[in-house]
C-alpha positions as CSV (number, residue, x, y, z in Angstrom):
1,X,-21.5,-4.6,-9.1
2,X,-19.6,-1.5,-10.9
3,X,-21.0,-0.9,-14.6
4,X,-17.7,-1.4,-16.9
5,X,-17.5,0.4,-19.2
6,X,-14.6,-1.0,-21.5
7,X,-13.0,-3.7,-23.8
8,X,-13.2,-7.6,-23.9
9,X,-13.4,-9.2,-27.3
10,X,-16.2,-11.5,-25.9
11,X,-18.0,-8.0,-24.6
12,X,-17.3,-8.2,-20.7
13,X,-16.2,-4.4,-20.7
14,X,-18.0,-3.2,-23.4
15,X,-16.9,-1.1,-26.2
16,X,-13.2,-1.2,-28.2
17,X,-12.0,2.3,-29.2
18,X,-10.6,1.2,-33.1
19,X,-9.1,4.7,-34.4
20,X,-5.5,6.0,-33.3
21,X,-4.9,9.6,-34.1
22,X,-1.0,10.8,-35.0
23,X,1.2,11.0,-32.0
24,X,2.3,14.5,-33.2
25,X,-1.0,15.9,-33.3
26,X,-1.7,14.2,-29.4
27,X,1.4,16.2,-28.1
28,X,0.2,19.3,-29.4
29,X,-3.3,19.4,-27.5
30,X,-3.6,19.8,-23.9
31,X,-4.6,18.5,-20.7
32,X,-8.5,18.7,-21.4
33,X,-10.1,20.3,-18.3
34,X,-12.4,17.5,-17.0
35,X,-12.7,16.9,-13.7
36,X,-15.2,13.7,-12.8
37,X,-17.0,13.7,-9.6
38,X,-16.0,12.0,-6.6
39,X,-18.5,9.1,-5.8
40,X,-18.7,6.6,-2.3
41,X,-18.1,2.8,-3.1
42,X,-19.1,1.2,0.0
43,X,-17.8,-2.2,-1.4
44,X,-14.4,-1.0,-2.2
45,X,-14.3,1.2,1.2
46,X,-15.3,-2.1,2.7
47,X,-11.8,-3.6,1.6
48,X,-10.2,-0.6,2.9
49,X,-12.0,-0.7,6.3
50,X,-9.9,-2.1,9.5
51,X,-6.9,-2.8,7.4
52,X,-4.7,-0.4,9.2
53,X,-5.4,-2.4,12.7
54,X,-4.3,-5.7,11.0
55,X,-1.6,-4.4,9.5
56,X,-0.3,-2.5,12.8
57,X,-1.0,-6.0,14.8
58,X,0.8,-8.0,11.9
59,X,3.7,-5.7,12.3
60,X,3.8,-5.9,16.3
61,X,3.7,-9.6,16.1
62,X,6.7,-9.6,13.6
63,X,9.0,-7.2,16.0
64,X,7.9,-9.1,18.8
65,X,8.7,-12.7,17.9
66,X,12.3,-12.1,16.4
67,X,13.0,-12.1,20.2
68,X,14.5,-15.0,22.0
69,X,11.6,-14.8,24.5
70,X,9.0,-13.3,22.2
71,X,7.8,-10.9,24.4
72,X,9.4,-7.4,24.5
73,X,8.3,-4.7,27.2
74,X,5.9,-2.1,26.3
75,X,8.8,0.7,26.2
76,X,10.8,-0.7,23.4
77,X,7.7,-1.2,21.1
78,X,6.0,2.3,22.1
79,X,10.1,3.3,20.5
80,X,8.4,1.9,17.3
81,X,5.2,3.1,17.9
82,X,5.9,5.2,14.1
83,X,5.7,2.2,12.1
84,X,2.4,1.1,13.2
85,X,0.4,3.6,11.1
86,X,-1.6,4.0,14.8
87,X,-3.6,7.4,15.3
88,X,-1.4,9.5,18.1
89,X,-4.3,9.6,20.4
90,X,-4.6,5.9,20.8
91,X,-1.6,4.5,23.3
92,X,-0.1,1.3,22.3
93,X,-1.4,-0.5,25.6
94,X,-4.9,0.6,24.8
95,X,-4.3,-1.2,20.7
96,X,-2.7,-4.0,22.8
97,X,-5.4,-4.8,25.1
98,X,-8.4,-4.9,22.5
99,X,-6.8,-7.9,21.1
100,X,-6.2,-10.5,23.7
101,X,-6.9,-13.3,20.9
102,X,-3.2,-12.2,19.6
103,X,-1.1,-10.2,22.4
104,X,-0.6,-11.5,25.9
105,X,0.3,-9.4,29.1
106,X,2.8,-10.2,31.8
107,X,5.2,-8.0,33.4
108,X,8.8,-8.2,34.3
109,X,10.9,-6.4,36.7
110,X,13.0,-3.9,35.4
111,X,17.1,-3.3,37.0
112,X,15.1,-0.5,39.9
113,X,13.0,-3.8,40.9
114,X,9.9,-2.1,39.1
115,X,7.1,-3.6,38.0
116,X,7.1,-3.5,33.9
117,X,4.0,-4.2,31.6
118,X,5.7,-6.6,28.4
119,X,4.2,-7.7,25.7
120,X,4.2,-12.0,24.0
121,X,1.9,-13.3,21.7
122,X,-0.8,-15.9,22.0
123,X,0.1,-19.5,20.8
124,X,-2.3,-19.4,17.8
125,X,-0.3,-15.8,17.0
126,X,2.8,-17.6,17.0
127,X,1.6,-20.7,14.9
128,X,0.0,-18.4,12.3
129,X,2.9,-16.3,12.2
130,X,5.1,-19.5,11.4
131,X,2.6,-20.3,8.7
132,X,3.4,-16.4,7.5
133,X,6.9,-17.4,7.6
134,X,6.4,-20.0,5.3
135,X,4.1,-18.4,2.6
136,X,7.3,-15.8,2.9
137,X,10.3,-18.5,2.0
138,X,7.9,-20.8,-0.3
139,X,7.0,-17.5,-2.4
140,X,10.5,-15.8,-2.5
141,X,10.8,-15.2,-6.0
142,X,7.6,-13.9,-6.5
143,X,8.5,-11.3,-4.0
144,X,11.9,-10.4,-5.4
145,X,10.4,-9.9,-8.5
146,X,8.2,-7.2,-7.2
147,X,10.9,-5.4,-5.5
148,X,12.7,-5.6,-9.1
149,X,9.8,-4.1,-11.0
150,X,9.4,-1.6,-8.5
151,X,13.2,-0.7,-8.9
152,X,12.5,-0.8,-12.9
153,X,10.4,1.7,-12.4
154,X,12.7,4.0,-11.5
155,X,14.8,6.5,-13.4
156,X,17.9,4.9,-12.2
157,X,16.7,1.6,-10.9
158,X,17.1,3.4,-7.0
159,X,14.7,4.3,-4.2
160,X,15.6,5.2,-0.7
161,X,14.7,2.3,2.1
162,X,12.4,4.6,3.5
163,X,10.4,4.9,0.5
164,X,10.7,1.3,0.1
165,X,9.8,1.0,3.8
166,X,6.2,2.8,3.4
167,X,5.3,0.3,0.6
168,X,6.8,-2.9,2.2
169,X,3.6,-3.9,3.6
170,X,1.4,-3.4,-0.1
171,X,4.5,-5.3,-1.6
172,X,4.4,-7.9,0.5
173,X,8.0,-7.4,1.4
174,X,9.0,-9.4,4.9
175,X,9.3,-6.6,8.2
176,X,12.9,-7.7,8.0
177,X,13.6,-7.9,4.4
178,X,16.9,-5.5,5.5
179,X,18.1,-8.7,6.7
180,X,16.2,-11.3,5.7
181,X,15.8,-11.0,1.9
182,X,18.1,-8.0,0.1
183,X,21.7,-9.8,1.7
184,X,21.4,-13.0,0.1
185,X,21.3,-11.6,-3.2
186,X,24.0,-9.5,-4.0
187,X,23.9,-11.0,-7.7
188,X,20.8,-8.0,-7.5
189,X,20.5,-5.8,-5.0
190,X,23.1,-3.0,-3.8
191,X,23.3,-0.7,-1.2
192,X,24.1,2.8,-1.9
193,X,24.7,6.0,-0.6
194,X,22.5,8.8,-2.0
195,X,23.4,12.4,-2.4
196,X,21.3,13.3,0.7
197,X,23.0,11.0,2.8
198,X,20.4,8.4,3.0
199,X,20.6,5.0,2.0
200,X,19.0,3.4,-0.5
201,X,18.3,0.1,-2.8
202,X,19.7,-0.2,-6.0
203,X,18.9,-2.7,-8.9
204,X,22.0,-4.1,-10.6
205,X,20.7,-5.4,-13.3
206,X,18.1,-5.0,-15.8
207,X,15.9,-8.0,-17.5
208,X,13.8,-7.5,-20.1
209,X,11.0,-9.8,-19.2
210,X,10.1,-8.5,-16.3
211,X,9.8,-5.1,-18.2
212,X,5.7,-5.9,-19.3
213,X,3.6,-4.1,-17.8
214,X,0.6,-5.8,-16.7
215,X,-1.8,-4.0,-19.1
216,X,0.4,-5.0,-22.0
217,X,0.4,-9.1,-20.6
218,X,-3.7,-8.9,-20.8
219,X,-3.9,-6.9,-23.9
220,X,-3.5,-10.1,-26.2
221,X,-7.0,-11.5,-24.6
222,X,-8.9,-8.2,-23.7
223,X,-8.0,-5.9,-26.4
224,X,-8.4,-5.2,-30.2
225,X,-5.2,-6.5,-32.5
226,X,-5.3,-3.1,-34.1
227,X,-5.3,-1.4,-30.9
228,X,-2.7,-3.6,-30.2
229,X,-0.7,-2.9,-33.0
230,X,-0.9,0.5,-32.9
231,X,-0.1,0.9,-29.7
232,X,-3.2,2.3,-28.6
233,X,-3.5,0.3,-25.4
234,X,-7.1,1.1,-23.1
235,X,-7.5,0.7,-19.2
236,X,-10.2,-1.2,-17.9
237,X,-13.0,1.0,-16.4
238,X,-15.8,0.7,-14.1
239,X,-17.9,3.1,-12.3
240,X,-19.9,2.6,-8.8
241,X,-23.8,2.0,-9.2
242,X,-25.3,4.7,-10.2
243,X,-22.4,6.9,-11.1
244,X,-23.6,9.5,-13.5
245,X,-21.4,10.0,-16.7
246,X,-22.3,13.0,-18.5
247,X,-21.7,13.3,-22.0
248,X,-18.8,15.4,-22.3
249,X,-17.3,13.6,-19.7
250,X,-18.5,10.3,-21.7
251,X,-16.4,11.7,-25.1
252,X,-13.3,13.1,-23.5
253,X,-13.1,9.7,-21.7
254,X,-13.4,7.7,-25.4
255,X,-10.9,10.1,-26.6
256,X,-8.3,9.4,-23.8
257,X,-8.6,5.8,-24.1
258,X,-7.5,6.0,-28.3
259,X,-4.4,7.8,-26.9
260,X,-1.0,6.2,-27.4
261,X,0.1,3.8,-24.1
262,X,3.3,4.3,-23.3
263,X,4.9,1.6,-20.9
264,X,6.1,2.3,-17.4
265,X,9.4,0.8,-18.1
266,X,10.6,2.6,-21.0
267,X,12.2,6.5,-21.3
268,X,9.3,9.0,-21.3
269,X,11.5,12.1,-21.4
270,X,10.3,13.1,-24.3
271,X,6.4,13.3,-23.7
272,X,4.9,17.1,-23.0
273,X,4.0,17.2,-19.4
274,X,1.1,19.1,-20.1
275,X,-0.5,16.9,-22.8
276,X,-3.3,13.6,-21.9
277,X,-0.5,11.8,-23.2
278,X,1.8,12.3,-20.6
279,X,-1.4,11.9,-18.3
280,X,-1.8,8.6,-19.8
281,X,1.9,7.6,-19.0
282,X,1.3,8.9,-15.4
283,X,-1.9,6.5,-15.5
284,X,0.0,3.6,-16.7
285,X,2.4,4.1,-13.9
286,X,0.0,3.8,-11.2
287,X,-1.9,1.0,-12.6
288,X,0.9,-0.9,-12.7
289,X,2.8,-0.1,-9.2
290,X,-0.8,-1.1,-7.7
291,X,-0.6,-4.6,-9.9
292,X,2.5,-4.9,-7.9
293,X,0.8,-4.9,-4.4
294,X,-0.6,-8.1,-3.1
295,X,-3.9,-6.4,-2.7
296,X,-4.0,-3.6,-5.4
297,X,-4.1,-1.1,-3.3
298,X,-1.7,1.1,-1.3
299,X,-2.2,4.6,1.0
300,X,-1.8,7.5,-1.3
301,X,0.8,9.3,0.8
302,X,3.3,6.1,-0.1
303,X,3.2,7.4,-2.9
304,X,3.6,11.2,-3.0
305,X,7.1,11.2,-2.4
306,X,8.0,9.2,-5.8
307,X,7.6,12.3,-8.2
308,X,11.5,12.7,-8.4
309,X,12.1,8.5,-8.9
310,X,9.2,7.8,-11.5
311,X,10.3,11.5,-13.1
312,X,6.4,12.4,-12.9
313,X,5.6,15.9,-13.5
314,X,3.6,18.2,-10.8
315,X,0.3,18.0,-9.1
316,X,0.7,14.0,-10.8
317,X,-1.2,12.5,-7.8
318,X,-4.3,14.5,-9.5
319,X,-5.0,11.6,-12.0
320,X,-6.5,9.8,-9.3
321,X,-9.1,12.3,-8.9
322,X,-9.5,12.4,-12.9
323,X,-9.7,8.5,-13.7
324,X,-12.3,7.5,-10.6
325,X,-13.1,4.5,-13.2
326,X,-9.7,3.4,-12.9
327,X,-8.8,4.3,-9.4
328,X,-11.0,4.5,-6.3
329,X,-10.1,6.8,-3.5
330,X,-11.2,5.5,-0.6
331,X,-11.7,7.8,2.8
332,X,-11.3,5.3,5.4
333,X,-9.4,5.4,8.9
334,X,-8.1,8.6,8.3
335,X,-6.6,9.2,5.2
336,X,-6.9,7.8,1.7
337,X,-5.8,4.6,0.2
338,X,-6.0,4.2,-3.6
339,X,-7.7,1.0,-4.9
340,X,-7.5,-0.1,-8.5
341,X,-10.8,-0.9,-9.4
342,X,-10.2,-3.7,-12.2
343,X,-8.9,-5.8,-9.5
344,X,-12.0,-6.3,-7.0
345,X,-15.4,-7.7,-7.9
346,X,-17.3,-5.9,-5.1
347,X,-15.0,-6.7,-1.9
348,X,-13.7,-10.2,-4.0
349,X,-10.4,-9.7,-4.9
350,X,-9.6,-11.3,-7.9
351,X,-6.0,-12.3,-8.1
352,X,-5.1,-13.7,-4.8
353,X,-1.7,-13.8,-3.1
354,X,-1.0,-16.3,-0.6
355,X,-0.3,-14.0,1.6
356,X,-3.4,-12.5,1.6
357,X,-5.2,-15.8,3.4
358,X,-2.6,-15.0,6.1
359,X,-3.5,-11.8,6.5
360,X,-7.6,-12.4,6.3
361,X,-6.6,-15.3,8.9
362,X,-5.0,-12.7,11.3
363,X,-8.0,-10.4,10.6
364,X,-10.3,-13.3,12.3
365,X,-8.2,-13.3,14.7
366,X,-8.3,-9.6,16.3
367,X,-12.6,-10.3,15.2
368,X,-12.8,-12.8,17.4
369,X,-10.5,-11.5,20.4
370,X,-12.2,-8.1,20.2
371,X,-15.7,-9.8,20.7
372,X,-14.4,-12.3,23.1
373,X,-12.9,-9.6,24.6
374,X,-16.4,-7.7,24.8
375,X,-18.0,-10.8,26.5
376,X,-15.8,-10.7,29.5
377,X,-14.1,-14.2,28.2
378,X,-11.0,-12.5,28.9
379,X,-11.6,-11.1,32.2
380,X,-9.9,-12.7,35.3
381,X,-10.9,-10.3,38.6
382,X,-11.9,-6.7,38.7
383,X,-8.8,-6.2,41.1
384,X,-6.5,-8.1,38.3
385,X,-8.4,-5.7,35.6
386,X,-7.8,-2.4,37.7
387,X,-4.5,-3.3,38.5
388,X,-3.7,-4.0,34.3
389,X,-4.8,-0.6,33.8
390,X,-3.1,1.2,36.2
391,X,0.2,-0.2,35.7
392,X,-0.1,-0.1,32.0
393,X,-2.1,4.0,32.5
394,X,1.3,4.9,34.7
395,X,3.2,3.7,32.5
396,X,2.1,5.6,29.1
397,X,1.9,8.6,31.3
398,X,5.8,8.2,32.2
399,X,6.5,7.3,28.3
400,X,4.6,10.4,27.5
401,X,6.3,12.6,30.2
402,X,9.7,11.3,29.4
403,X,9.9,10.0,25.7
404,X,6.7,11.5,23.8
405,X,8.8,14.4,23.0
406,X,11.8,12.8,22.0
407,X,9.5,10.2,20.0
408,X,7.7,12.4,18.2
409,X,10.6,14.6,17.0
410,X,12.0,11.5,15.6
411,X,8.8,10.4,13.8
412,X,8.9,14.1,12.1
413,X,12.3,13.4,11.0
414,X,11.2,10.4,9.6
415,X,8.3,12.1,7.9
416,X,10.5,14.7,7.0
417,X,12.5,12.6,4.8
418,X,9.1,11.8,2.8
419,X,8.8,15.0,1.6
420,X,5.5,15.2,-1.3
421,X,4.6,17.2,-3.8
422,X,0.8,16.5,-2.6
423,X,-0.8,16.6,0.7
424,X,-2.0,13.6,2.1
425,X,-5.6,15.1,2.2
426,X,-6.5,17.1,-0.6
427,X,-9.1,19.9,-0.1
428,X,-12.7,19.3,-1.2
């Protein structure tokens, strides 16, 4: 288990940090050049690990049973195929067919009396996805209210829908939530026009007591009344096994902690962008926009557009390589997903969502399909087999002839519409 390092009045994270120096004299002294090394946490890359094939089957099951039949043919969901988070190489019949324990194959006959490959769902897919359903109407509120914090964020309570649509799946957002969620209150949400002609979310109105930031709702039991009072606010740290702090490293860290917190939800014009101050701010933001995800933890390129929104200064994705005690990087399927640390006890998250046993459920599911699958439980006749895969091969070969193209000039335009300040993968 991760070494932690910091407060708790009955000593679970160590030491409390009792001196606050002037704010003045902090806003004079600049970012201290400390960079802290990079360290593998095979528990927390654990929690990362397969979620981007349960999230892309989560999201396939949604599209696919708000239709009348719940089936849809392999063309209209390969249309889609840029919300799956899939790699480019893999085809969508390939992803399909690993996971008969969820997606069932049948074929239709298109208007040229063709043979097409569609898509339905297995009963127990449906059933759990019901359940989903559920979880989704029983904890509305709860959901709202993280689309409202997220919005209170912001410098003017505004995001565009395709920012909002990257971190749907962290929030915990429905795949509708367009249409199933943001219409029905109006008393809340608008829809607005932004200056570069996109559309985005608007919060209406402001309440102050969702305007706490987590850190400052756990202070009163974790933290030091002095601290408290003085503003003087410290994160909760913890290192992987073994992590070597050095000294310097040790005392700049102590330092930073005694630094004035400033909350996410109030005006932080006035902090110097180049002061551990302002790094602090930028901190706070992150640690709290992660509190908002059901599983404290979100893709770090969901995140590199929100610069302009949060009014974060340059290069501000960089505190997640300078606070590894607060944040982990993680280096799974392909790109890197930002954990917060305080949250997991190994792979144990702490604070559980409801929505997270529906998502663990479907996880079970594709396990036990994909062994299944690997058995031969699934396999009907050689001929049946060779004739799945060459209707479904032809198939992706015509979508890739005829629509690849097309498709993947639209995904860049969706990209492009996510523009960062940061790369997705920083050099090493």
């Amino acid at each position: 288990m991760a070494q932690c390092l910091l407060f708790n009045r009955a000593g679970q994270f160590g030491f409390v940090y009792r001196y606050k120096k002037g704010f003045d004299y902090q806003q004079k002294c600049g970012l201290v050049n400390v960079k802290l090394k990079w360290a593998k946490d095979r528990a927390l890359d654990g929690v990362v690990a397969g979620e981007r094939d349960v999230r892309a089957a989560c999201i396939l099951v949604s599209m696919i049973s708000s239709t009348r039949q719940c089936r849809l043919p392999i063309y209209h969901l390969s249309h889609r195929r840029g919300q799956l988070g899939l790699p480019h190489d893999l085809k969508l019949s390939t992803f399909v067919r690993r996971y008969p324990s969820v997606f069932h194959e049948s074929y239709v006959f298109d208007s040229g009396g063709t043979r097409v490959p569609c898509i339905g769902l297995a009963p127990e897919a449906l059933e759990l996805h019901g359940e989903e359903l559920n979880v989704f109407e029983e904890n509305q509120m709860d959901i709202i209210n993280r689309l409202r914090k997220l919005l209170m964020l912001t410098r003017e309570w505004t995001l565009p829908l395709q920012t909002i649509d990257q971190l749907k799946w962290d929030l915990g957002l429905p795949y509708d939530y367009h249409a199933s969620l943001i219409p029905y209150h109006p008393e809340l949400f608008s829809l607005v026009n932004l200056p570069d002609d996109r559309v985005g979310l608007k919060l209406l109105s402001w309440d102050d007591e969702l305007a706490v930031s987590e850190l400052e709702k756990n202070a009163a039991l974790q933290q030091n009344e002095e601290d408290m009072k003085n503003g003087c606010l410290a994160f909760p740290i913890g290192f992987t096994r073994g992590f070597g702090l050095k000294r310097k490293c040790m005392d700049w860290l102590k330092e930073w902690q005694r630094l004035p917190y400033t909350s996410p939800y109030t005006d932080a014009s006035h902090l110097d962008p180049r002061t551990d101050v302002s790094e602090k701010r930028i901190v706070g933001v992150f640690h709290e926009l992660l509190h908002l995800t059901i599983q404290k933890k979100t893709e770090r390129k969901n995140v590199s557009n929100l610069r302009m929104p949060l009014a974060l200064p340059q290069k501000f994705t960089k505190v997640f390589e300078r606070h590894p005690g607060i944040f982990y990087l993680s280096k799974k399927n392909d790109t890197q997903t930002v954990v917060l640390r305080e949250a997991y006890d190994r792979q144990k998250l702490l604070q559980r969502h409801p929505l997270v046993e529906i998502r663990e459920r479907f996880a079970s599911m594709l396990r036990k399909g994909l062994l299944d699958r690997s058995r031969g439980l699934y396999k009907t006749s050689e001929d049946s087999d060779l004739e799945h895969e060459r209707l479904n091969d032809v198939y992706d070969d015509e979508m890739s002839d005829n629509q690849c193209i097309s498709e993947e000039e639209s995904y860049c335009d969706l990209l492009s519409k996510y523009d960062s300040d940061e790369p997705i993968h920083d050099p090493r």
